[in-house]
N, C-alpha and C positions, 0 to 999 in steps of 0.2 A: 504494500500500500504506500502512497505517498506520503511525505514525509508533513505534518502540521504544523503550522505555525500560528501563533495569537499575536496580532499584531493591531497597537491600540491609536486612534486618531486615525484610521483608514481613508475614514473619506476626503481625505482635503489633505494638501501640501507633501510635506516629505512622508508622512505615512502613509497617502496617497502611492506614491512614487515607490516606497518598499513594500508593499501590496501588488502592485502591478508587476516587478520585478518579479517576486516569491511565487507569483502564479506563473510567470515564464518559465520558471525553471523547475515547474513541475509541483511546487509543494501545494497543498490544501493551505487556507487562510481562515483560519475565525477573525470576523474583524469587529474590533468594538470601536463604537461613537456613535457622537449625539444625533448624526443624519445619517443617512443609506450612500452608499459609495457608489460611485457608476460604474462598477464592475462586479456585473452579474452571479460571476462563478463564487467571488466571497459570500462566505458561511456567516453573515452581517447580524450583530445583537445589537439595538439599540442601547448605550448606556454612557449616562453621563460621569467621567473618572472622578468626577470630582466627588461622586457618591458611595461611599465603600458598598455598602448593597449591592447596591448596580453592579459594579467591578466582580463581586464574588458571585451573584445570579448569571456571568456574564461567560465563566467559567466552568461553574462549577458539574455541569454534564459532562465534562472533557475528561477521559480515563487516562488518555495518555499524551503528552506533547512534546515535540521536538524542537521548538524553539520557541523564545520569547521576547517579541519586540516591543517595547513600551516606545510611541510616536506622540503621545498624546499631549500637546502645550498648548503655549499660549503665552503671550507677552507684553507685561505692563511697565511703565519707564517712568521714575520721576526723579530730580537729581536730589540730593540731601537739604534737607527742610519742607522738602514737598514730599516727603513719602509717605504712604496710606497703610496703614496695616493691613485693610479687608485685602490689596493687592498682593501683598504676601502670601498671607491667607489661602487666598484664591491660588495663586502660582505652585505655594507648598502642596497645598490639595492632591493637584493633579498631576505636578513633575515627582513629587516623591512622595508623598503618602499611597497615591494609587501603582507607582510602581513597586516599592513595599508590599503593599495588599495583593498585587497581583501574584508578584513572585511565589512571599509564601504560600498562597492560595494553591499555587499550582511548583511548588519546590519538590514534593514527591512523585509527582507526573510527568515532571521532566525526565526525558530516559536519559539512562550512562553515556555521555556521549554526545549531549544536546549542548544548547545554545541561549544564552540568554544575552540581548543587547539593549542597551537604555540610550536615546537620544539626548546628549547633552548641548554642550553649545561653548563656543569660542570664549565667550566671556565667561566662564566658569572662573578664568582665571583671573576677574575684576573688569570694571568698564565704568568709566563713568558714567552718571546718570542712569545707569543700571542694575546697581548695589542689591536690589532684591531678589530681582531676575536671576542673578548671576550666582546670589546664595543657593538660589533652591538650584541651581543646573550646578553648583560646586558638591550638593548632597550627594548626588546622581554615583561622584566618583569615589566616595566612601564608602553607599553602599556597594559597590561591583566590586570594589578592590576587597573587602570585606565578604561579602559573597564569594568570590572566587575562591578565594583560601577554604569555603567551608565544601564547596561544591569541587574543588578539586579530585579528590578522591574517587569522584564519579566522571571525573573527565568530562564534566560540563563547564562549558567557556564561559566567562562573565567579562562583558566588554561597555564600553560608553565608547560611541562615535559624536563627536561634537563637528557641527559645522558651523560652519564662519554664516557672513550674509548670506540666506538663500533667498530665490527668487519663489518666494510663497507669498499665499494671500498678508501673512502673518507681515512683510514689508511694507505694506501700507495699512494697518490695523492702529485706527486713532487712537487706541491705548497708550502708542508708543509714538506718538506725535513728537516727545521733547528730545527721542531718539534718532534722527531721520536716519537712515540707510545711508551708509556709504558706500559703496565700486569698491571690491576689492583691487590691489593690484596689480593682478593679472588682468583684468579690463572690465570682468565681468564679474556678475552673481551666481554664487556657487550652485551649478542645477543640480535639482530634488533627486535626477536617474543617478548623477553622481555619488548621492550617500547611498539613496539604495542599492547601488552596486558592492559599495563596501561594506554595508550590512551585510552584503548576499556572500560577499567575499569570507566575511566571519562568521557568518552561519555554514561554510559551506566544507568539504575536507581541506582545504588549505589551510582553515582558519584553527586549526584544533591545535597549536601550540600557544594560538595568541592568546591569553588571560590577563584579566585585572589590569585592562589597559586604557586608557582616553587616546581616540585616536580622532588627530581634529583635521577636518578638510574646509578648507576658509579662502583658498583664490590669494595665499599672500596675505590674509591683513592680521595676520598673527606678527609677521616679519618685523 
């Protein structure tokens, strides 16, 4: 049988993009989020991450899975003296509480051998006017490095792929107005097929030495 993958924020952006991937190459997709994906073949739960319910109703049929992609964000910008907690709030929700809830939800279900990757992001490692964002996508590499070490034993990979600017809706999303986008410096914005290719690279037999790693693709604006 083909190989399963849960892979969350399906319908829209870079989740989009390694949903469309993961069916090329064969695997089955359970895909969670709050709309329907326009890709037929996904095994599609409605569920909002931000809701632990949801995330575990979301799953919890699934006996066995081969890999685990958490896509599901979202991003709010204010520089220091404008910051909002409920933003936090909101961000920690669904970059790390639902990627927590999901894991362990499904940490015995992952077979020997399997895969788990959490989308982080460039600024993890600080940004101005970014400070909240950038904590909750900083948890991301605690828990996998963390993860990794416990899931080792079973030769399941724990990885964070961070990407620099990509060209999703999430770049003009008025949340992040006081952030505007900048061009990395390779010319352009980092395409969605790009990360999901490297997901696909680390879910795939190449990727099974790589663990407890952040591996960021950004066009240059790390430099």
């Amino acid at each position: 049988m083909s190989p399963l993958a849960v892979v969350t924020g399906c319908s829209s952006g870079i989740g989009r993009a390694v949903t469309a991937h993961l069916l090329d190459q064969g695997y089955r997709v359970r895909g969670l989020s709050r709309t329907a994906p326009d890709l037929p073949a996904v095994d599609w739960v409605a569920a909002d991450l931000a809701d632990a319910a949801q995330v575990v109703e979301g799953v919890e049929d699934l006996e066995s899975v081969d890999a685990v992609v958490h896509c599901a964000g979202f991003q709010r910008t204010n520089p220091l003296g404008s910051l909002r907690a409920e933003d936090l709030r909101a961000m920690f929700d669904v970059h790390v509480a639902a990627a927590a809830l999901l894991v362990d939800t499904l940490a015995d279900r992952v077979v020997d051998g399997g895969r788990v990757v959490l989308l982080g992001s460039r600024t993890m490692v600080g940004v101005a006017g970014k400070s909240q964002y950038a904590a909750t996508k900083a948890a991301l590499t605690g828990l996998s490095r963390s993860w990794a070490q416990e899931l080792a034993p079973r030769r399941i990979t724990v990885n964070v792929v961070a990407p620099g600017p990509t060209a999703t809706a999430m770049t003009h999303d008025p949340g992040r107005a006081s952030t505007p986008v900048k061009v990395p410096p390779l010319g352009a914005l980092v395409d969605p097929a790009d990360v999901a290719a490297l997901v696909g690279f680390l879910l795939g037999p190449a990727g099974r030495s790589v663990t407890g790693q952040a591996v960021v693709v950004c066009g240059g604006a790390s430099l």
